[in-house]
N, C-alpha and C positions, 0 to 999 in steps of 0.2 A: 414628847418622847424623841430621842435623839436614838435613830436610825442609823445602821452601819450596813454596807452588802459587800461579800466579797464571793467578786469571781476569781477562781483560779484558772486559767485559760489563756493559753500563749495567746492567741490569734486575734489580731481585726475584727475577721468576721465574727467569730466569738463573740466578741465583746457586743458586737450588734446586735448579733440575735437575743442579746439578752435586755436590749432598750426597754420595749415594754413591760417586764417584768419589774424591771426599776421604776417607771412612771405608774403603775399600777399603784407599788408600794407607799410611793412616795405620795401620793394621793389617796390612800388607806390614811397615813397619818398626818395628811395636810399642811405636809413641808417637805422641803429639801431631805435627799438621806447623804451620806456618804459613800462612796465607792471604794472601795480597795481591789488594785486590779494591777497587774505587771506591767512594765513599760511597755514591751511593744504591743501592747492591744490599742495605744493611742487614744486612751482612754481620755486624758489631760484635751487632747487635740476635738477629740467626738463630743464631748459634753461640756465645752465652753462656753456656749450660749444657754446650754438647756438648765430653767430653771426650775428643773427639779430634784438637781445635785448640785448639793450644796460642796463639796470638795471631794478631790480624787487622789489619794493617797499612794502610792506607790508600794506595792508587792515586789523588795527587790528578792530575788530568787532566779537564779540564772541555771543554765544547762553544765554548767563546771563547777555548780556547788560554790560559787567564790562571791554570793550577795551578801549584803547584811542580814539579810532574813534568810538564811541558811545554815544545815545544822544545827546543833542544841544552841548554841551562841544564840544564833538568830532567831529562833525560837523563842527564847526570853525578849531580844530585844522587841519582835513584832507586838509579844504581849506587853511589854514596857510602853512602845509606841502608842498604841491602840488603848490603855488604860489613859492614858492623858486625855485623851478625846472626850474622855466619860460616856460613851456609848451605853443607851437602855436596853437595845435589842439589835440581834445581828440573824441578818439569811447570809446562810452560806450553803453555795450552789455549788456543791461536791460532796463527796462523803468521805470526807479525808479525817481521821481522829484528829492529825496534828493541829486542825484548825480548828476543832471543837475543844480541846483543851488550851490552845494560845488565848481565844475569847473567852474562857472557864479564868485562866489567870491574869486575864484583861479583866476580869470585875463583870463582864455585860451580866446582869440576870438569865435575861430571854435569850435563849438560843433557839432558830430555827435552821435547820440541815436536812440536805438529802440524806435519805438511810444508811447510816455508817456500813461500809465493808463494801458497799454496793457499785462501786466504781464499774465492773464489768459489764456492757453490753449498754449502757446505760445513751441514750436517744436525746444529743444533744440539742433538740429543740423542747420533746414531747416530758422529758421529763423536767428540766425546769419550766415548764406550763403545767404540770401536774403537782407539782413542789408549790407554787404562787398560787393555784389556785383555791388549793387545802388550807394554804397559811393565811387567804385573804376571804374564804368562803363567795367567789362568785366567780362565775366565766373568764377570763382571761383572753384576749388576743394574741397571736403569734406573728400578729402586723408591728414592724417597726419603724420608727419615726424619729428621724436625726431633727433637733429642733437647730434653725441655726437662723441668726439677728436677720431681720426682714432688712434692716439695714445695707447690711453687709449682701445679702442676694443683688437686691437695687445696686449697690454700686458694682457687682461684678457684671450686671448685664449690659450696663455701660459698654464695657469692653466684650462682650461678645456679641458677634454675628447675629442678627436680627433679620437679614437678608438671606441668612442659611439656614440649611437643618444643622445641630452642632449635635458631636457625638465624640462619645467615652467611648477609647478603645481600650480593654483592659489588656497587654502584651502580654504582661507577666504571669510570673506562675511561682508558686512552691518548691516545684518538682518539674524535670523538661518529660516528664510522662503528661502531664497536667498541660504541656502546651499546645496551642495550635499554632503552626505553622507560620514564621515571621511573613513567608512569602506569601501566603493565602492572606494577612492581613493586608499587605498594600495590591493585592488585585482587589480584595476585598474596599479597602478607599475608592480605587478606579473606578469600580461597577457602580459603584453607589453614587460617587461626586457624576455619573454618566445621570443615572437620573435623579439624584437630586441633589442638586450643589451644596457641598456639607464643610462643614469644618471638624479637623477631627482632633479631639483631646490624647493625646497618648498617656496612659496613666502605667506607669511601673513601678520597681522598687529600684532602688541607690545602686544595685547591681545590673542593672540589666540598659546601662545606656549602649551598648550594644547593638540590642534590639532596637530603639530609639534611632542612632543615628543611621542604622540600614533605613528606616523609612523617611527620614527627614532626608538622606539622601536620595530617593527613589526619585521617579519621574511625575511623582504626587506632593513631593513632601513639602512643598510651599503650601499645601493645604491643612498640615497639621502642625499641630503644637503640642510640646512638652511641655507637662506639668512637673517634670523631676526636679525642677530646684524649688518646689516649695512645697512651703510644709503641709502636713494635712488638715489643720484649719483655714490656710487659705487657699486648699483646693474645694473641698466644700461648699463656697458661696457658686464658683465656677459649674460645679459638677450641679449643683441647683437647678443651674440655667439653661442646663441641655437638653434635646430630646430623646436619646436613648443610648443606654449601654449596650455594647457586644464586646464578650473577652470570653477569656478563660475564668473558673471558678478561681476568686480572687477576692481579698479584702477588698477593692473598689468597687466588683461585682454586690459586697453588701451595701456597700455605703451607698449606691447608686438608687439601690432595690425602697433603701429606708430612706432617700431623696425622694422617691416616689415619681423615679424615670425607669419607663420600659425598660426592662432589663433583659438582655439575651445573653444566657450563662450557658458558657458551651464546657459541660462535664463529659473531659476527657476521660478522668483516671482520678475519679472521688465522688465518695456516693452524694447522689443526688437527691435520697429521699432525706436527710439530713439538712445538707446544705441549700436544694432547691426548690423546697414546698413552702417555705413558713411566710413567705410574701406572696401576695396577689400581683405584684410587679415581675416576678422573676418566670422569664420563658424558658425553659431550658432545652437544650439539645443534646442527644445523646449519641456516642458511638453507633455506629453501624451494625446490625443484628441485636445489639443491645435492650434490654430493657430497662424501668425506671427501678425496677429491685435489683438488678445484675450489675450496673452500673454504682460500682463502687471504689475501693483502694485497689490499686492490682489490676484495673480493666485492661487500661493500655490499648484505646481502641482509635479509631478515627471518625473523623466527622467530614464529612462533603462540604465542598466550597458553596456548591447549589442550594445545600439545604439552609446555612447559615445567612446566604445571598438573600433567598428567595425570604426567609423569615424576617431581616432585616430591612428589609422592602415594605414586607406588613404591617408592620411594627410602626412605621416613618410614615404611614401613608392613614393607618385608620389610626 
């Protein structure tokens, strides 16, 4: 059976949170499935190694209406596209009509979908693990697992620090509500390279070398490295070999999480029981007076240098 899954989902992280659901599937029918997923989820870049997707098809669909796959045009061609493939059966992890009738004039038989209409309120972990688990009749995990060539780990560790603790800083953010403070990050290097000698990865996005060279400029910054000129399959093997993330809630904060490196997600301003419960890796910390259900879109809160410090410590140390 030739297996098709489409996420619709701008996001990285998104796209991660949904690893397991796909490896579940894909090992229900004892092969490779497909992915159909939009460019920037990095989908191409995430499941390069993993073999249990067989090909990642592109969802072109943009914010200005001007994809291929937008509007009624697009519409037909997605179904044109996806008819070629000869697809038996498709999950689709939304409840969007338009993509239950593109798959209806794609040919597939099997349609599996979350409950049409039902877009609101809907629990971007809880209910794609309630979706996969119905569809596949057993327990599901919410653990996910970036599979990448044992190869490729081995030769990045070459190049890193074996003498140091090494650590993902995730800078970046969405949104500058979402940020923490560029300056709490390089006191934050300070405190931590005082006790224990680290090298620090700077992880951001194409916009924010900004942020980057304030700390490569600092009085630390011969201890860190930018990972902005390259791509996210070969930060990956790097991000492998480290021992713990700290940033803001961030696509790197996932990909670190499903590395299965300590992860410390410091949720400024996005909920946290969403984005920060589905791994066993992710520590989170929350705005001041805050709690883990109050801490959502709109908090706008702050977080302590001490409390981040001191977490960061525990994290490096046991």
């Amino acid at each position: 059976m030739k297996v098709l899954i489409l996420i619709n989902k701008v996001g990285l992280g998104d796209c991660i949170i949904h690893i397991n659901y796909i490896h579940e599937i894909s090992k229900k029918y004892e092969k490779p499935v497909s992915i159909l997923a939009k460019e920037n989820t990095r989908a191409k870049d995430l499941f390069l190694d993993d073999p249990h997707i067989d090909e990642v098809i592109t969802l072109d669909r943009l914010n200005d209406n001007s994809g291929s796959h937008d509007g009624l045009s697009g519409f037909f061609k997605l179904a044109r596209d996806i008819k070629e493939k000869k697809f038996d059966k498709v999950f689709i992890f939304n409840s969007s009509l338009r993509y239950f009738l593109i798959c209806k004039f794609a040919g597939i038989k099997k349609i599996a979908q979350y409950p049409l209409f039902k877009k609101r309120g809907q629990h971007v972990v809880n209910t794609a693990k309630i979706f996969t688990e119905n569809e596949l009749s057993k327990i599901v995990s919410t653990q996910p697992e970036l599979l990448i060539s044992e190869d490729k780990i081995l030769k990045a560790r070459k190049d890193v620090s074996q003498s140091h603790k090494n650590i993902v800083l995730g800078i970046s953010a969405s949104g500058q509500t979402k940020r923490w403070g560029i300056k709490n990050f390089i006191k934050l290097i300070e405190k931590i390279n005082e006790k224990h000698p680290s090298k620090f990865y700077l992880a951001a996005g194409k916009n924010d070398q900004q942020l980057i060279d304030e700390i490569l400029n600092s009085n630390i910054g011969s201890n860190c490295i930018s990972l902005n000129n390259l791509k996210i399959n070969e930060m990956l093997p790097i991000i492998a070999n480290c021992n713990l993330y700290c940033g803001n809630d961030t696509g790197f904060m996932h990909i670190s999480a499903a590395l299965n490196l300590k992860t410390l997600a410091l949720f400024m301003d996005s909920p946290v029981l969403a984005y920060g419960k589905y791994s066993k890796n992710i520590n989170a910390i929350i705005p001041e007076g805050e709690t883990e259900e109050t801490t959502t879109h709109d908090t706008k809160g702050s977080i302590s240098f001490d409390k981040v410090y001191n977490k960061c410590i525990e994290l490096l140390t046991n």
